[in-house]
N, C-alpha and C positions, 0 to 999 in steps of 0.2 A: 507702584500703585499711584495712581494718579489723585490731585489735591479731593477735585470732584466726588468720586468714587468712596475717598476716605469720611470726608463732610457728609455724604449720601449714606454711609454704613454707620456713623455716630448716629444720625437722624431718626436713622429706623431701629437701631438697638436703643436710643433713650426712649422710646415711640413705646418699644415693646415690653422695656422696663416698668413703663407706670402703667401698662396692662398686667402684667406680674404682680406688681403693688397692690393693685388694684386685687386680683385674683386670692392674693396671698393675705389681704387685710380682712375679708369677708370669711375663707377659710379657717384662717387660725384664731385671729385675735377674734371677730365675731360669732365664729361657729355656725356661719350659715353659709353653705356652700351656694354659691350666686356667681354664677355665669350670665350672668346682664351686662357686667365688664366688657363680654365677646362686642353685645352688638351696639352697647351705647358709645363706646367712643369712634365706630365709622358712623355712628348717627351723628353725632357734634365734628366730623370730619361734612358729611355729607352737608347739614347745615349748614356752616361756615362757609365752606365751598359755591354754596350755591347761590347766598346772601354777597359772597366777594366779589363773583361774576357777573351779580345784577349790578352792582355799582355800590354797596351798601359798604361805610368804613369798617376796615378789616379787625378794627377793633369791639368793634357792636359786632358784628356777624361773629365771635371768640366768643363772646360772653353768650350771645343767643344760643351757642351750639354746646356752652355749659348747662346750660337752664333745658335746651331739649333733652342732653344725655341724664341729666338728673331726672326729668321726666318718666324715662325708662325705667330707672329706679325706683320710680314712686310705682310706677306700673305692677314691677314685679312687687314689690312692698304691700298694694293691693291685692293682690291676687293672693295672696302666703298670710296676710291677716284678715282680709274682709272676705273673701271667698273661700279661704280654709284650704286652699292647693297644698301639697308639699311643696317646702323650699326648694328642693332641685329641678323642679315638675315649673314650678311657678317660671324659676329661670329660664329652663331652658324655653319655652314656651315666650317669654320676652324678647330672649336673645334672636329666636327663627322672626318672631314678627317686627322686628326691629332690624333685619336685614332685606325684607320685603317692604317697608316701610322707607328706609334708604333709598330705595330705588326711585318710588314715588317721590320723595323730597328732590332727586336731581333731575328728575327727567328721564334719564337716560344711565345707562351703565354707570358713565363716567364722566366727571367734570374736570375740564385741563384749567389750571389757574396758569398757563402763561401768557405772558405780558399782562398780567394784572398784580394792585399792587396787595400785598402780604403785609402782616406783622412782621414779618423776616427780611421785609426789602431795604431796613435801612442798613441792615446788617449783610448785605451781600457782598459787598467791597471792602469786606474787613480784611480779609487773603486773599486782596488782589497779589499784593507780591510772592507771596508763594508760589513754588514752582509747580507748574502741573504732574511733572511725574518726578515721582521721586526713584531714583533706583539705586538698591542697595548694592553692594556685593557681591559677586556672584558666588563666594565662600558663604555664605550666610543663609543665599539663599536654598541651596542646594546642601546637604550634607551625607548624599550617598552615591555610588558610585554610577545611576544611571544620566546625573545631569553631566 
């Protein structure tokens, strides 16, 4: 496995963890099931993203994409006490216009942040030395008789 690949898979499992968090704090400890989690953190994705690409420090576009995705929250928080929705009704109904809503915020599908800089660009030549692939064993990796 190569150094990339392994950085790239920590990224997206810590990513998906504080979705979980997120999922798992409204669920259990608050006892409101709230799927607004789905679509406000590609809305503070989408934010950020689009704020970094105009030119805006990637520290202000962070914090702007906190305050939108909370927004969301407030959204569904409206809807479940001043409207009188069901909690799951209210969610899921934030989550779908808050992915319709993303789109509008980039323009377009998708926004490439490369060659622009990040909260992460000072950190990118931390494992320069590390090797790109690493390879293990071939006992290790294999333990049945078709490898």
């Amino acid at each position: 496995m190569s150094a990339i690949a392994f950085f790239g898979t920590l990224e997206v499992g810590l990513i998906y963890g504080l979705v979980a968090l997120g999922v798992y704090l409204t669920f259990r400890v608050l006892d409101f099931p709230d799927l607004t989690v789905d679509g406000s953190f590609p809305m503070g994705a989408a934010v950020a993203a689009t704020m970094i690409v105009a030119g805006v420090d990637p520290w202000i576009s962070t914090f702007a994409a906190i305050f939108a995705a909370a927004a969301s929250g407030a959204v569904t928080a409206f809807l479940t006490v001043r409207c009188g929705i069901l909690n799951l009704l209210a969610s899921i109904l934030t989550m779908i216009a808050a992915f319709s809503i993303n789109i509008r915020i980039m323009g377009r599908p998708n926004v490439a942040l490369l060659g622009v800089d990040t909260i992460l660009t000072p950190f990118e030549n931390m494992g320069f030395n590390l090797p790109m692939s690493v390879r293990p064993s071939s006992a290790s990796l294999c333990s049945s008789a078709h490898c």
